[in-house]
C-alpha positions in Angstrom: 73.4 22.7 -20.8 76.6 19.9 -20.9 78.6 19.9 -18.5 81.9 20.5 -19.2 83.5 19.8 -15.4 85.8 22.6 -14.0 88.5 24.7 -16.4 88.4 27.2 -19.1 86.9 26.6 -22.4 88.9 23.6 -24.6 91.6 25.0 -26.4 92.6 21.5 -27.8 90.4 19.0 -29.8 91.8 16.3 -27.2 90.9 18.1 -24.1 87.1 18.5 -26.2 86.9 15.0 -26.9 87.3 13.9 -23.3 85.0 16.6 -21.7 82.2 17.0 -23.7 82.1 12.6 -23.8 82.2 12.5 -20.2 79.3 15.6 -20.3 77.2 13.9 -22.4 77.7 10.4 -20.4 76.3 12.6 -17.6 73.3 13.5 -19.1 72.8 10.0 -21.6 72.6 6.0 -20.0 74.2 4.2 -22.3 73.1 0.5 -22.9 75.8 -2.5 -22.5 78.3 0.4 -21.0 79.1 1.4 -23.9 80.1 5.3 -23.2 79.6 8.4 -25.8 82.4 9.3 -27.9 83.1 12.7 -29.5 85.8 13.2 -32.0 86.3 17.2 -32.6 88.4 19.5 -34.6 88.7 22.9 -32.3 89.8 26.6 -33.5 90.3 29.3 -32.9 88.4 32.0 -30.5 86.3 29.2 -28.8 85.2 28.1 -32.2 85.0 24.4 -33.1 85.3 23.8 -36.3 83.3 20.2 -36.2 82.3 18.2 -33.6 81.2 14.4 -34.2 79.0 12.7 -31.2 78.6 8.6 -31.4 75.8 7.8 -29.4 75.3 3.9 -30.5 73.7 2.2 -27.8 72.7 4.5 -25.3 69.1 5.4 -24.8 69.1 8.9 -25.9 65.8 9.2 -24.3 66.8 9.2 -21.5 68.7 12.4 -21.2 68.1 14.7 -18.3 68.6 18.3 -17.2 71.2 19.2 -14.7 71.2 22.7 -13.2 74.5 24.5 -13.5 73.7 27.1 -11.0 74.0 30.6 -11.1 76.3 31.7 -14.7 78.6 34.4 -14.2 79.8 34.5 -17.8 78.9 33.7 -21.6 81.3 33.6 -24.5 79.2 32.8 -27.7 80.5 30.6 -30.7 80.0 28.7 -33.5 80.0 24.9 -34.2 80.6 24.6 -38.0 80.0 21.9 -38.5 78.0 18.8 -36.3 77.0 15.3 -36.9 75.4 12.8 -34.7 74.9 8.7 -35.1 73.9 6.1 -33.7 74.2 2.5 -35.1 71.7 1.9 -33.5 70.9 4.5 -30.6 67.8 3.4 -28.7 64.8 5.5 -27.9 62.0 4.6 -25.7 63.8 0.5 -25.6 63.3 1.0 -29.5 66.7 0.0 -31.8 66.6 3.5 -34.2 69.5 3.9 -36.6 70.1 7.7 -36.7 72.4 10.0 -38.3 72.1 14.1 -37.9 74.1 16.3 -39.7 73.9 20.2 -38.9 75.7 23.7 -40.0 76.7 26.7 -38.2 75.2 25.9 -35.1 75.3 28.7 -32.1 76.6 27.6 -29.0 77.9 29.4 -26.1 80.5 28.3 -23.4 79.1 29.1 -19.9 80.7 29.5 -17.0 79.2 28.8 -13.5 79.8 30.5 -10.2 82.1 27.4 -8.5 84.2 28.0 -11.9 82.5 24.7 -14.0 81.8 25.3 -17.9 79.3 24.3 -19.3 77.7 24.4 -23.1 74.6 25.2 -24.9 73.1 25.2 -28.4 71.3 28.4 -28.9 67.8 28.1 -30.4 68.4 31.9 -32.1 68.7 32.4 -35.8 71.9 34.3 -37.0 71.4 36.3 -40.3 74.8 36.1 -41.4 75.5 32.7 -40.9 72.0 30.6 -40.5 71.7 26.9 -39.1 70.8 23.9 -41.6 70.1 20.5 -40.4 69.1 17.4 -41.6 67.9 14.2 -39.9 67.6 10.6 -40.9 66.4 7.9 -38.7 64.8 4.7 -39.0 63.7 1.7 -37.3 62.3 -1.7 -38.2 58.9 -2.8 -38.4 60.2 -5.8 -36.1 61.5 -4.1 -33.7 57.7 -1.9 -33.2 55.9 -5.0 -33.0 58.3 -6.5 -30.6 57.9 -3.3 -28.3 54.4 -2.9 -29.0 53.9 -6.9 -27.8 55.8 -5.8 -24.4 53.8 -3.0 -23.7 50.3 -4.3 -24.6 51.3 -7.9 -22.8 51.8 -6.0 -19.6 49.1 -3.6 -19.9 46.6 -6.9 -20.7 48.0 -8.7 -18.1 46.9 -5.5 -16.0 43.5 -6.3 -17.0 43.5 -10.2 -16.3 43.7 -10.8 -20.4 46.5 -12.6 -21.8 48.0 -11.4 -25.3 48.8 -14.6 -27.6 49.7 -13.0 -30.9 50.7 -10.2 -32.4 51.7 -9.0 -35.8 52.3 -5.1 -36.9 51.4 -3.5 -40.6 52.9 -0.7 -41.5 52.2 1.1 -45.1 53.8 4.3 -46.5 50.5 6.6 -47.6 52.3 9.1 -50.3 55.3 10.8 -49.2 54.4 12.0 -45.8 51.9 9.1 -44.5 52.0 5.9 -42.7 49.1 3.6 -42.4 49.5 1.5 -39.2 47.0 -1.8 -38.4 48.0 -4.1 -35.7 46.0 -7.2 -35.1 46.2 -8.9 -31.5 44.8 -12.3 -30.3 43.8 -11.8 -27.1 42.7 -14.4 -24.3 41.2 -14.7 -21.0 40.4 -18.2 -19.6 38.9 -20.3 -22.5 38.2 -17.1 -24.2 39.8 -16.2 -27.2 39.9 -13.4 -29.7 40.7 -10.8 -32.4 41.5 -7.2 -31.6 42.6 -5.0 -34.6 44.0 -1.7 -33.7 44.3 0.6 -36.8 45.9 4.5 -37.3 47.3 7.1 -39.6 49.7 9.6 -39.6 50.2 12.1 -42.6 51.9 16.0 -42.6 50.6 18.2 -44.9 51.9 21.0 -47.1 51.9 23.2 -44.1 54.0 20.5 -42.2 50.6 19.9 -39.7 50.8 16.2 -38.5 47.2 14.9 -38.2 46.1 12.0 -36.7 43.3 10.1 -37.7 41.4 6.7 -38.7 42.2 5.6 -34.6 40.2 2.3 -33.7 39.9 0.0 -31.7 37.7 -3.6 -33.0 36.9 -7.2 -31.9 34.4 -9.7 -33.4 33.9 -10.4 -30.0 31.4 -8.7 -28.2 32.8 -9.7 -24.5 36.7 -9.1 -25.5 35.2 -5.6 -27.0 33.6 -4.7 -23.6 37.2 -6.2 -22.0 39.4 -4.0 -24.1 37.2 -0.6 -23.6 39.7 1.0 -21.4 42.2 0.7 -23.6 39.9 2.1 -26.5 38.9 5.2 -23.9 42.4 5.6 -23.8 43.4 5.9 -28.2 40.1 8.0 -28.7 41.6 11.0 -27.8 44.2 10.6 -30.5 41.8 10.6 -33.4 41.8 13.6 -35.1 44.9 15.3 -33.2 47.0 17.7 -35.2 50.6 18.9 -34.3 51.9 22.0 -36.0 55.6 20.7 -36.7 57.0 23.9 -38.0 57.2 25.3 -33.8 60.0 22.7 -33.8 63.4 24.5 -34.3 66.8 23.3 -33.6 69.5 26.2 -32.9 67.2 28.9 -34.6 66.5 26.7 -37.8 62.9 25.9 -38.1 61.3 22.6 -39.5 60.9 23.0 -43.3 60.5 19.3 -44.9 59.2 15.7 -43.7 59.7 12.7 -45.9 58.4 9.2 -44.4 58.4 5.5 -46.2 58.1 2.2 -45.1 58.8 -1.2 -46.0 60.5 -3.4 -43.6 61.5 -0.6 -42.2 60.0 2.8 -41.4 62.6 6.0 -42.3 62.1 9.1 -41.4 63.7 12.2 -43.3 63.3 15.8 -41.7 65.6 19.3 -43.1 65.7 22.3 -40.9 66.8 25.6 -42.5 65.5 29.3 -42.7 
């Protein structure tokens, strides 16, 4: 749930704005202080006619739960309309450009026992007036390798290897499929060699994600035996599938993926009954 802070539900699109930003900056870090912003448009009944949430540089990973306590009352309502971006918003220390747009989304206005209100989507379908949502996001290829040259540089270090290069390959497979190689040079001492790290990711007509073509090579026999650990640790990936159609958001389920790459890798997903 947001918090909303103590009072009765918003019954201004001012008095919105303010408390469902400062909720939000609750529950978000935001990167460079650079706080949430909500512009709104409220009506009547506790309905909101559209809400619009900014979330450029804060690390929307990093959202947490807080506990509102005991509720002692629940006034459902409808969000017409509700969009989300972030130019870019950051997930996992990775720059992703992000824009969400979704359609009569249940919510309900809680209140607590020490009087504080606080909101909720509600991941239940209505008949009469059905949730639709969209998603865009992307991020570039860049960006990955520079994350991806963080991580394995600290997890190498770890293991008394040094990472000296790095490059990432990304490659759209159809419409629903990315093909991902990335080649390392890795060192230890006078030692020097080539590890190539190669994956792919497709969804399928029944929206299952699956997993496969994981490995780990080196030329080098020594770096190979070196690097196991880290191969231990990808093998269990190969092969995984995910159903994607138990993800919902407020009662809509999954219904479409779209991927593509170039420079950049974009990610398209529709919700909807």
């Amino acid at each position: 749930m947001i918090p909303l802070g103590p009072g009765p539900v918003p019954r201004t699109s001012s008095e919105l704005d303010e408390r469902l930003a400062a909720g939000l900056g609750r529950m978000l870090t935001a990167a460079h202080a650079r706080p949430v912003t909500v512009e709104s448009r409220v009506g009547a009944d506790a309905a909101v006619e559209h809400v619009r949430i900014d979330v450029t540089g804060v690390d929307v990973s990093a959202a947490r739960d807080i506990d509102p306590g005991a509720v002692t009352s629940s006034v459902a309502a409808i969000v017409g309309a509700l969009s989300v971006v972030g130019s870019p918003a950051v997930v996992r220390g990775l720059p992703v450009q992000l824009t969400a747009e979704a359609q009569n989304v249940p919510v309900t206005w809680n209140e607590s026992a020490d009087g504080s209100l606080w909101l909720s989507v509600e991941d239940s379908a209505d008949a009469a007036r059905p949730a639709s949502a969209r998603v865009d996001a992307s991020t570039g290829v860049e960006d990955i390798e520079r994350l991806v040259s963080n991580e394995l540089g600290a997890r190498l270090g770890g293991m008394g290897l040094a990472l000296k290069g790095l490059s990432v390959v990304v490659q759209a497979v159809g419409a629903r499929g990315l093909d991902l190689r990335s080649d390392a040079t890795v060192g230890k001492s006078f030692l020097s060699a080539k590890v190539t790290v190669t994956a792919r990711a497709t969804v399928d007509d029944a929206l299952t994600l699956t997993i496969s073509n994981v490995d780990l090579t080196s030329g080098n026999p020594i770096v190979s035996a070196l690097v196991s650990r880290a191969d231990a640790m990808l093998a269990p990936w190969n092969g995984r599938r995910i159903d994607l159609t138990r993800y919902s958001f407020a009662g809509a389920r999954l219904r479409d993926v779209g991927v593509s790459a170039d420079d950049r890798i974009r990610v398209h997903a529709a919700f909807g009954a």
